[in-house]
PALOSE-520591 format. One record per residue (C-alpha): residue in three letters; z, y, x; residue number from 1. Coordinates in nm, 2 decimals. Last residue first. Example, Ala and Ser with C-alpha at 12.3 -4.5 7.8 and 13.67 -1.06 7.14 Angstrom:
<sites>
+-----+--------+--------+--------+-----+
:   r :     pz :     py :     px :   k :
+-----+--------+--------+--------+-----+
: SER :   0.71 :  -0.11 :   1.37 :   2 :
: ALA :   0.78 :  -0.45 :   1.23 :   1 :
+-----+--------+--------+--------+-----+
</sites>
This chain:
<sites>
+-----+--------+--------+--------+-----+
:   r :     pz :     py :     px :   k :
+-----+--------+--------+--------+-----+
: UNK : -10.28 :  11.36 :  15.91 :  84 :
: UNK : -10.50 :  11.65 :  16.10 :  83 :
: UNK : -10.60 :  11.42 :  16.41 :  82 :
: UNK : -10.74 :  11.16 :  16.19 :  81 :
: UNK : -11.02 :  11.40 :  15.93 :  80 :
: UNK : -11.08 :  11.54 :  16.29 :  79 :
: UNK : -11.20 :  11.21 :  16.44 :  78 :
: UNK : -11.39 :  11.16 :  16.13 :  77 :
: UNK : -11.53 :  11.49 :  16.14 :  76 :
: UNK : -11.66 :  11.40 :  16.48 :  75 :
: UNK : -11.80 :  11.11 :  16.35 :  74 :
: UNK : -11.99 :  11.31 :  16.10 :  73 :
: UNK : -12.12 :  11.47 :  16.37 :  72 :
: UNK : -12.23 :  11.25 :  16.61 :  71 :
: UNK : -12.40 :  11.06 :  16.36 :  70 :
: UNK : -12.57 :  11.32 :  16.23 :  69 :
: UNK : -12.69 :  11.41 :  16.56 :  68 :
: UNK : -12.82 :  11.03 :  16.58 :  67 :
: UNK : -13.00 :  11.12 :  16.28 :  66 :
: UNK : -13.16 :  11.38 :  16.42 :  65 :
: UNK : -13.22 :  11.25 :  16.71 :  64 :
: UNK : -13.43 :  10.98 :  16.49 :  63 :
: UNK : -13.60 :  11.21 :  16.25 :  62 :
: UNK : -13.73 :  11.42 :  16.51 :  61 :
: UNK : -13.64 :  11.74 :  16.70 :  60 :
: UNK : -13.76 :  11.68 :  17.08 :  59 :
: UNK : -13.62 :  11.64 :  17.42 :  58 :
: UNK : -13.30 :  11.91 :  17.37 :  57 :
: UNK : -13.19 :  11.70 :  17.05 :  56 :
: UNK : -13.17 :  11.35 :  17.29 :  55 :
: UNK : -13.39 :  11.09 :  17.29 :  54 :
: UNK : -13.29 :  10.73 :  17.17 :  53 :
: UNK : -13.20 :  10.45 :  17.39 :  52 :
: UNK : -12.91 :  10.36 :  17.15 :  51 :
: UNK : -12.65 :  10.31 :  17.47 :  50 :
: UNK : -12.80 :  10.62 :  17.61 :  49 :
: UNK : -12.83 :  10.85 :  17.30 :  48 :
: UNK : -12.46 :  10.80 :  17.17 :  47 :
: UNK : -12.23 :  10.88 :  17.38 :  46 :
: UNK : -12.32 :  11.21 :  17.55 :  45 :
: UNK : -12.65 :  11.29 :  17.37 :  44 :
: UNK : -12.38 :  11.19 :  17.05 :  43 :
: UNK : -12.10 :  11.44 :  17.18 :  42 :
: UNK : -12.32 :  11.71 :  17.24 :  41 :
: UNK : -12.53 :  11.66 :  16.92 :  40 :
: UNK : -12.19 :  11.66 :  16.69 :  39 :
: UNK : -12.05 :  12.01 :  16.87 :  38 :
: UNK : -12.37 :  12.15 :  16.77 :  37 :
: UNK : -12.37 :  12.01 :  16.41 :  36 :
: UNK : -11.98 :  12.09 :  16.37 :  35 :
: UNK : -11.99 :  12.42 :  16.50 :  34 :
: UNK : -12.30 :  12.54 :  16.25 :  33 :
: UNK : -12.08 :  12.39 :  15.99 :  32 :
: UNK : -11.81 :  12.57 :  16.06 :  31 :
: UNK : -12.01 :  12.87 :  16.04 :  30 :
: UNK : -12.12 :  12.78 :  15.69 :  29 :
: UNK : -11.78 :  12.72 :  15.59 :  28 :
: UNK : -11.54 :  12.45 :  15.56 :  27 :
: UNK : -11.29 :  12.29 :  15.33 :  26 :
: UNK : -11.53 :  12.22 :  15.02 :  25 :
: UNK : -11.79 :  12.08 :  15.26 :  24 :
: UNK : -11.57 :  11.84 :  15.38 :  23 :
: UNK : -11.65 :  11.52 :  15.17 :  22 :
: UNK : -11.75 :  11.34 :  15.47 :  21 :
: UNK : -12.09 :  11.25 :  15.35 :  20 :
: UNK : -12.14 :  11.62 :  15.23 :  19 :
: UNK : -11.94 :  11.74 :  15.60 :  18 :
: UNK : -12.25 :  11.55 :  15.77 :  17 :
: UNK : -12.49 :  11.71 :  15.57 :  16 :
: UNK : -12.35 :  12.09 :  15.62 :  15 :
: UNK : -12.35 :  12.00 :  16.04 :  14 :
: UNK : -12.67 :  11.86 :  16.07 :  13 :
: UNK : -12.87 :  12.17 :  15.87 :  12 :
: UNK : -12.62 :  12.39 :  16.00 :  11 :
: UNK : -12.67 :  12.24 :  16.35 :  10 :
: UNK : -13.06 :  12.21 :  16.31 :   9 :
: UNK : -13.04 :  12.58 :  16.26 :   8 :
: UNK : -12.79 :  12.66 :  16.53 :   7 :
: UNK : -13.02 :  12.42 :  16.78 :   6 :
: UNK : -13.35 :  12.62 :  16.73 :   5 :
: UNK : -13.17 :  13.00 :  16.74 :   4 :
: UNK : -13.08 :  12.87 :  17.11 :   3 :
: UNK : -13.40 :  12.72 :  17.16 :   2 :
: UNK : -13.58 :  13.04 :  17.10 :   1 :
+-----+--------+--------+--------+-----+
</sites>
């Protein structure tokens, strides 16, 4: 059940973040699946502790949600960089 939890909030995460990005153009559904998910790791990595905030695998609430988004569409960002 979590699994099928996480790839919804990650296409939810994931197709925001690549709005504010202006990636949704470039990029599928599934790669905004991989971005969400890949977004939450990095911010309960980063993010979470220096924020205090929980993390997506303690509850789904506005605020780990929105530091998932921040994880993500800094992820993008660091993608956006790597590709010039």
């Amino acid at each position: 059940m979590n699994l099928l939890v996480y790839l919804i909030a990650g296409a939810v995460v994931g197709y925001i973040a690549s709005r504010i990005m202006k990636t949704s153009g470039q990029q599928g559904l599934l790669l905004d699946i991989v971005i969400g998910v890949v977004g939450a790791f990095l911010a309960g990595y980063f993010i979470s502790p220096l924020l205090g905030i929980g993390t997506i695998n303690d509850s789904i609430s506005l605020p780990t949600m929105l530091v998932t988004l921040l994880g993500s569409v800094i992820l993008i960002w660091i993608i956006k960089l790597v590709r010039k």
